[in-house]
C-alpha positions as CSV (number, residue, x, y, z in Angstrom):
1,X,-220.5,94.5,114.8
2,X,-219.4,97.7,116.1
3,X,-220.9,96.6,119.7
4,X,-217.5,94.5,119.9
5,X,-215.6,97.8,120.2
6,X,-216.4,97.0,123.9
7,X,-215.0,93.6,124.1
8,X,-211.1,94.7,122.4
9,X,-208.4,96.7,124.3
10,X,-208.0,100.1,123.9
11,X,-204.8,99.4,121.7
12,X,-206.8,97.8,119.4
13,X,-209.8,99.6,118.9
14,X,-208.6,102.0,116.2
15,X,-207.6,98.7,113.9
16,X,-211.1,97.4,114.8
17,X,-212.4,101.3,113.4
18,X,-210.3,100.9,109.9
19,X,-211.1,97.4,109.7
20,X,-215.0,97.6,110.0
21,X,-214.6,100.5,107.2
22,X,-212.8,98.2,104.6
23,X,-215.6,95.6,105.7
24,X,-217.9,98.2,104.6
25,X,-216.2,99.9,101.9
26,X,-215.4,96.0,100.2
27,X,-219.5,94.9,101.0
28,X,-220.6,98.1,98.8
29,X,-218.3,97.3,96.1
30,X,-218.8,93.7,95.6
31,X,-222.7,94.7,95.6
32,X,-221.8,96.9,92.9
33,X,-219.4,94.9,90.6
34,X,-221.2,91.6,91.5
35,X,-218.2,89.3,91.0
36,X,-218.1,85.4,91.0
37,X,-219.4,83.3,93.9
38,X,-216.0,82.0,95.0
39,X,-213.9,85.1,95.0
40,X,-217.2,87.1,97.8
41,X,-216.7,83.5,100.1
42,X,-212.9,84.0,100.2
43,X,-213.3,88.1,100.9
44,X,-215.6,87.3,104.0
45,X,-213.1,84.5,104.8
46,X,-210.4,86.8,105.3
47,X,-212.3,89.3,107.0
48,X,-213.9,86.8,109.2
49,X,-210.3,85.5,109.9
50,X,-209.2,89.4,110.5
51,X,-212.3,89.9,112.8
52,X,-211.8,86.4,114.6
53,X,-207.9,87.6,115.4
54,X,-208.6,91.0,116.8
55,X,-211.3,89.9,119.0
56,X,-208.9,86.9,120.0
57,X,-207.0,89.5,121.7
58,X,-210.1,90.2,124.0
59,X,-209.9,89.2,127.9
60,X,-213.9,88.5,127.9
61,X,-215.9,85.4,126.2
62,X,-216.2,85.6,122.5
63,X,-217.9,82.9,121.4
64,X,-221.5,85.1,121.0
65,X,-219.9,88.2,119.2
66,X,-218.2,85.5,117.0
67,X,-221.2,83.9,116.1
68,X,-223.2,87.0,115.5
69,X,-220.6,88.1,113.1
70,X,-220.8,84.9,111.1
71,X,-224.3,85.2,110.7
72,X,-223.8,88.7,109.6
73,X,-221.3,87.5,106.8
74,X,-223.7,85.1,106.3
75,X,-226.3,87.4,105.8
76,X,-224.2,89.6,103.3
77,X,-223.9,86.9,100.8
78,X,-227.2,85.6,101.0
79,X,-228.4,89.3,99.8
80,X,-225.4,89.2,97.4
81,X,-226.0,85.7,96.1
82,X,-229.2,84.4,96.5
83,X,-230.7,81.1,96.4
């Protein structure tokens, strides 16, 4: 995820910084608090909505860092939640 500091514009990039630390920050507290299965969805919602605006502002295809990043999210609740 941090590989699409490349992709933003430099005014940008610092957001991008302080956003991927709340990602963090929020992914190592819900691992520790373990809260319900609906409230972790609509966290990584949000931050895939964040994530999905900032790199909207990029001049190059998105589609692949998009994707990646969903599967990441994706990733983070299945070890969270699993089946």
């Amino acid at each position: 995820m941090f590989a699409n500091l490349r992709y933003l514009p430099k005014k940008y990039k610092s957001v991008y910084i302080v956003y991927m630390i709340c990602l963090l920050t929020t992914f190592i507290l819900l691992a520790l608090v373990r809260p319900s299965g609906k409230i972790v969805v609509l966290v990584f919602l949000a931050f895939f909505m964040i994530d999905s605006f900032l790199l909207s502002r990029s001049k190059e295809k998105i589609l692949l860092p998009l994707l990646v990043d969903l599967f990441i999210y994706a990733c983070w609740f299945i070890i969270l939640y699993p089946f």
